[in-house]
C-alpha positions as CSV (number, residue, x, y, z in Angstrom):
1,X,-22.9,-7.5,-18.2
2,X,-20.5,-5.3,-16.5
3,X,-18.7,-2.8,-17.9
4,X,-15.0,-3.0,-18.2
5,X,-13.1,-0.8,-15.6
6,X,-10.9,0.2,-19.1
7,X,-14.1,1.5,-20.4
8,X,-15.3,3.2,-17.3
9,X,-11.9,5.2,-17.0
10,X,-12.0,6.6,-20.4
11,X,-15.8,7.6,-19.9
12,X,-14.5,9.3,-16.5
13,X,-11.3,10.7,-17.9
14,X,-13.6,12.7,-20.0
15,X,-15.5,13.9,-17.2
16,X,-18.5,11.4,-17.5
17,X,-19.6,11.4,-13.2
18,X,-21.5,8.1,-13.4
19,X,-18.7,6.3,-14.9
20,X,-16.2,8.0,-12.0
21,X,-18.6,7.2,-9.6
22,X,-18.9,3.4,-10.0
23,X,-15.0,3.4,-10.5
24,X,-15.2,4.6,-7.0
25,X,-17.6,2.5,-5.8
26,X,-16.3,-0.8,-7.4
27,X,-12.3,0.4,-6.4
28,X,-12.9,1.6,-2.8
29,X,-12.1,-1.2,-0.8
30,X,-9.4,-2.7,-2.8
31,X,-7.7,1.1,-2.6
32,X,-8.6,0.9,1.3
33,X,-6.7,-2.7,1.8
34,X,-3.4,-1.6,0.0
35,X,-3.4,1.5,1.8
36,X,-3.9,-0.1,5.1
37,X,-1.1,-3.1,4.0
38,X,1.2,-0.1,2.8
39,X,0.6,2.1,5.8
40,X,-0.1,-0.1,8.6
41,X,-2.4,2.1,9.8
42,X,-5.8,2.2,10.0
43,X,-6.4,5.9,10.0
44,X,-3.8,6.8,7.7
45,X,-4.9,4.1,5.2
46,X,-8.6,6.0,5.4
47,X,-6.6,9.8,4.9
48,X,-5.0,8.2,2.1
49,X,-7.6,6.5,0.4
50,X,-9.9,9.7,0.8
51,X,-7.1,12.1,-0.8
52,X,-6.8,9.0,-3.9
53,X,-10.5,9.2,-4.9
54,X,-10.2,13.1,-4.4
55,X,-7.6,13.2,-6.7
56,X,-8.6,10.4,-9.0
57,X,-10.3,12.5,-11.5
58,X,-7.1,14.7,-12.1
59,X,-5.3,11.2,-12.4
60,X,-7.4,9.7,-15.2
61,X,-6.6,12.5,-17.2
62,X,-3.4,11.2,-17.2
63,X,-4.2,7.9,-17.7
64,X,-3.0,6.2,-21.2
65,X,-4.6,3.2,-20.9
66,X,-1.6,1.2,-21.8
67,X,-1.6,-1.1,-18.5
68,X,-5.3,-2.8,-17.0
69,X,-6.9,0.1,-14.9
70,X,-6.5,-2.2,-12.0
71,X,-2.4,-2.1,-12.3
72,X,-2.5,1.5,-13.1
73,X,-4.8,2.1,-10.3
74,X,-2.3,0.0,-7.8
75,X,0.5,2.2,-8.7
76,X,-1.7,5.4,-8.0
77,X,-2.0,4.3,-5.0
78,X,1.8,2.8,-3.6
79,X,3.0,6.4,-5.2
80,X,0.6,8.2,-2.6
81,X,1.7,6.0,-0.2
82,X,4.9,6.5,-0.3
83,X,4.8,10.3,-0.3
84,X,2.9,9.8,3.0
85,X,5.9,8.3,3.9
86,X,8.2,10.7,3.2
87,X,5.6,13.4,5.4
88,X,5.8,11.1,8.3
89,X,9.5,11.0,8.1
90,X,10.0,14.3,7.4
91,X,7.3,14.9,10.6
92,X,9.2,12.1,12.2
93,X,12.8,13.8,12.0
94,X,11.0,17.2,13.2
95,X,9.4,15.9,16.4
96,X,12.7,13.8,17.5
97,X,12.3,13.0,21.1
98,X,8.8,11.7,21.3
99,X,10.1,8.4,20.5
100,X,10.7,7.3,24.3
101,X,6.9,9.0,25.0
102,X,6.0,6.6,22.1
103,X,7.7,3.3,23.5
104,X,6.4,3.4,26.6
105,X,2.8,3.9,25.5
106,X,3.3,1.2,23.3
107,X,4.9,-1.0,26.1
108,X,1.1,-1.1,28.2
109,X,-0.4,-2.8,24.9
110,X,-2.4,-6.0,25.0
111,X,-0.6,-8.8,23.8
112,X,-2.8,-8.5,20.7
113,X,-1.7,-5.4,19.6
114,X,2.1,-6.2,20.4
115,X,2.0,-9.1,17.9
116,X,0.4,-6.4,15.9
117,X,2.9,-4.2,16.6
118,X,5.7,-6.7,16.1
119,X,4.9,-7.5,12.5
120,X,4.7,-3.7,11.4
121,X,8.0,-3.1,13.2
122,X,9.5,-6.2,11.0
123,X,8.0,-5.0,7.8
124,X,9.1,-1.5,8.5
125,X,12.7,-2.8,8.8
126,X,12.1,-4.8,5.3
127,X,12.5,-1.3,3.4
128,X,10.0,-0.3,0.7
129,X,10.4,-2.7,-2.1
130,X,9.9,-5.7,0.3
131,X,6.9,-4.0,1.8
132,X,5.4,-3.1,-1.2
133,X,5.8,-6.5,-3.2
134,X,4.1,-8.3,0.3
135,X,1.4,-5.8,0.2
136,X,0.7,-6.7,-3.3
137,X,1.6,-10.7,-3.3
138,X,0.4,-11.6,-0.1
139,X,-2.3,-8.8,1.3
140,X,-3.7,-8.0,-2.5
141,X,-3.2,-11.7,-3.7
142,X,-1.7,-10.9,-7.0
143,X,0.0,-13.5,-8.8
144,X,4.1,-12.6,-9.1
145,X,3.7,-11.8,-12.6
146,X,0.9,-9.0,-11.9
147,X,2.9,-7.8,-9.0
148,X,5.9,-7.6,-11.3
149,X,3.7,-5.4,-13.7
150,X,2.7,-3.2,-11.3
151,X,5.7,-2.8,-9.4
152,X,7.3,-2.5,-13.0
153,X,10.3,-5.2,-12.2
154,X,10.8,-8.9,-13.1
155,X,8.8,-12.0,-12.3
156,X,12.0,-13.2,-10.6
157,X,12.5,-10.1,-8.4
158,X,9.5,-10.4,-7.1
159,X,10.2,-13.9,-6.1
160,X,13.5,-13.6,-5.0
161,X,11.7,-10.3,-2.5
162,X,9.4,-13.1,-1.5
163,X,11.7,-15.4,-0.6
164,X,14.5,-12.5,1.5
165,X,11.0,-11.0,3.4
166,X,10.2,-14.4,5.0
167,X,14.2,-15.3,5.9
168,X,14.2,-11.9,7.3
169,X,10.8,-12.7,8.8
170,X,12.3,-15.8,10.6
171,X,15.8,-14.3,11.6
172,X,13.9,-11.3,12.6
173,X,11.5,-13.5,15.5
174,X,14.9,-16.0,15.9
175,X,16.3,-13.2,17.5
176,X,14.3,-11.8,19.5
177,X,13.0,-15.0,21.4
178,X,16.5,-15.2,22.2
């Protein structure tokens, strides 16, 4: 039988290394997709999910093991990315004016990659709380009720965001095929 992630955090919160490392090992990927659905980038989401385990150990100290180890671990994660966000808009502010250098090299894209494009543009516009409750309904396939917990709001929130992210989706593509 497997052991219980619960079980396997306390063990590494109190520095037991075999217990951390099939955390790891068992948490990887799912840290890796919700990065990558958060970030919408590929490289970033591998930065970020690098920096997550590195810092993992420090976390569990922390942990209180009052939530499943899968919602805290969520959390741990949407909190790093959205400090990577606030980098790359701080970055983003500082090098103003590579913007037009960016369009253009954006502009000589496959048509694969401008769909691509497209749908990280529209979920950049949806503003973090939409994002985030996609990246957890739809790309992590949590139920609402889990998303609620981790995103620590109401069942109905997270349905309402549903609901607003795919109007927006619509009235977002509406417009532009105008």
């Amino acid at each position: 039988m497997e052991t219980p992630d619960e079980t396997l955090a306390l063990a590494a919160a109190g520095g037991d290394r075999a217990a951390f490392a099939a955390l790891v090992t068992r948490h990887y990927d799912r840290i890796h997709a919700l990065a990558w659905r958060l970030t919408g980038s590929a490289a970033d989401a591998q930065d970020l999910t690098q920096d997550i385990c590195a810092a993992l150990p420090a976390k569990l100290a922390g942990w209180r093991a009052e939530a499943r180890f899968t919602t805290w671990l969520y959390r741990v994660v949407m909190n790093a990315a959205h400090d990577l966000r606030r980098r790359q808009m701080t970055r983003s502010r500082a090098a103003d004016g590579w913007g037009d250098w960016e369009i253009a090299r954006q502009d000589e894209a496959s048509t694969e990659r401008e769909a691509r494009l497209w749908l990280e543009d529209a979920m950049a516009r949806l503003g973090p709380d939409l994002r985030d409750t996609v990246a957890l309904v739809l790309g992590e396939e949590l139920t609402q009720a889990e998303a609620a917990k981790v995103l620590g709001v109401s069942e109905g929130t997270v349905a309402w965001r549903m609901s607003e992210v795919k109007k927006r989706l619509r009235r977002m593509a509406q417009e532009e095929a105008q």
